[in-house]
C-alpha positions as CSV (number, residue, x, y, z in Angstrom):
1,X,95.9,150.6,84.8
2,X,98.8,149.5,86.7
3,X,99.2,145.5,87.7
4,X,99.0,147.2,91.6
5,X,96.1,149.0,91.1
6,X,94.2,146.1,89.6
7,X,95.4,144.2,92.6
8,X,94.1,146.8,95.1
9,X,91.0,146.9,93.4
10,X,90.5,143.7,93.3
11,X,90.8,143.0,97.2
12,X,88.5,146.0,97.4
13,X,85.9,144.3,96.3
14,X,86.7,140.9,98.6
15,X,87.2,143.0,101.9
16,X,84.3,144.5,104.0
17,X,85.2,147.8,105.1
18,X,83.2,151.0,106.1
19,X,84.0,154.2,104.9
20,X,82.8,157.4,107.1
21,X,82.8,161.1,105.1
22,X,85.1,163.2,107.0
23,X,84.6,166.4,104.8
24,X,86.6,168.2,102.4
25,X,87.2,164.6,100.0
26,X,88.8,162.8,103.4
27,X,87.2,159.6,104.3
28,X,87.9,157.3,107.3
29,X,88.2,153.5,105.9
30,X,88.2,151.0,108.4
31,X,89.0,147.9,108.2
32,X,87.0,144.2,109.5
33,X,90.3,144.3,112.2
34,X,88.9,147.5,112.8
35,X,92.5,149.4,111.4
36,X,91.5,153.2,110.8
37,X,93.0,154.6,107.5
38,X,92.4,158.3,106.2
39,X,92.3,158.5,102.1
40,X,92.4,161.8,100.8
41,X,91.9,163.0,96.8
42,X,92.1,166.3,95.1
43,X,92.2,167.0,91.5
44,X,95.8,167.4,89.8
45,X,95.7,170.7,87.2
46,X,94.3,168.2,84.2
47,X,91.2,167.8,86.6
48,X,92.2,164.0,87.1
49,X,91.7,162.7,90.8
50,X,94.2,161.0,93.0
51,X,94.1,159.8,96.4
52,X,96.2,159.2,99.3
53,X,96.1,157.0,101.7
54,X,97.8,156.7,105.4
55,X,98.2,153.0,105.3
56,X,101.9,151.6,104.9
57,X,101.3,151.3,101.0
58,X,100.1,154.5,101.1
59,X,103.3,156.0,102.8
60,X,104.7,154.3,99.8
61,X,102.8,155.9,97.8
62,X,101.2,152.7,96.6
63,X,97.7,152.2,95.3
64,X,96.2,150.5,98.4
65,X,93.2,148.7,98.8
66,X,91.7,151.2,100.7
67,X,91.4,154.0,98.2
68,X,88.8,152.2,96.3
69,X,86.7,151.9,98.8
70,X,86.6,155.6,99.8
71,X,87.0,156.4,95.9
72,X,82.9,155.0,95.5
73,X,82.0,157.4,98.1
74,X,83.9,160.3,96.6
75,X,82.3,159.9,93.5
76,X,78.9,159.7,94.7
77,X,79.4,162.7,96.6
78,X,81.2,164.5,93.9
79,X,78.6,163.7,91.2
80,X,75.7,165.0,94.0
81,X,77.5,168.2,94.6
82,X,77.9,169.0,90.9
């Protein structure tokens, strides 16, 4: 796991955000300054997920704080549908 991952997990779990399914794996993350972010994941050909966010890190193609947010909705989701 990457140093920046670590570090965008870790203010994951420190920031209170809401995450809204918007279908087809996209979720709407807000933020407390109420900042509206879309993360998206697909699986690459391996089956492993990755995500996208439309935050500035995310145009940077950064891991972002964001994404683990929406990535604990995903999975529940994911693991219902299956």
């Amino acid at each position: 796991m990457t140093t920046n991952l670590q570090n965008a997990i870790e203010k994951s779990r420190r920031i209170k955000m809401s995450v809204r399914y918007l279908g087809s794996r996209a979720y709407l993350v807000i933020t407390p300054a109420k900042h509206e972010y879309v993360v998206r994941f697909e699986n690459d050909s391996k089956g492993l997920r990755y995500g996208r966010c439309t935050c500035k890190a995310g145009a940077k193609r950064l891991a972002c704080y964001h994404l683990p947010k929406a990535a604990l909705v995903d999975t529940a989701i994911q693991t219902i549908s299956h």
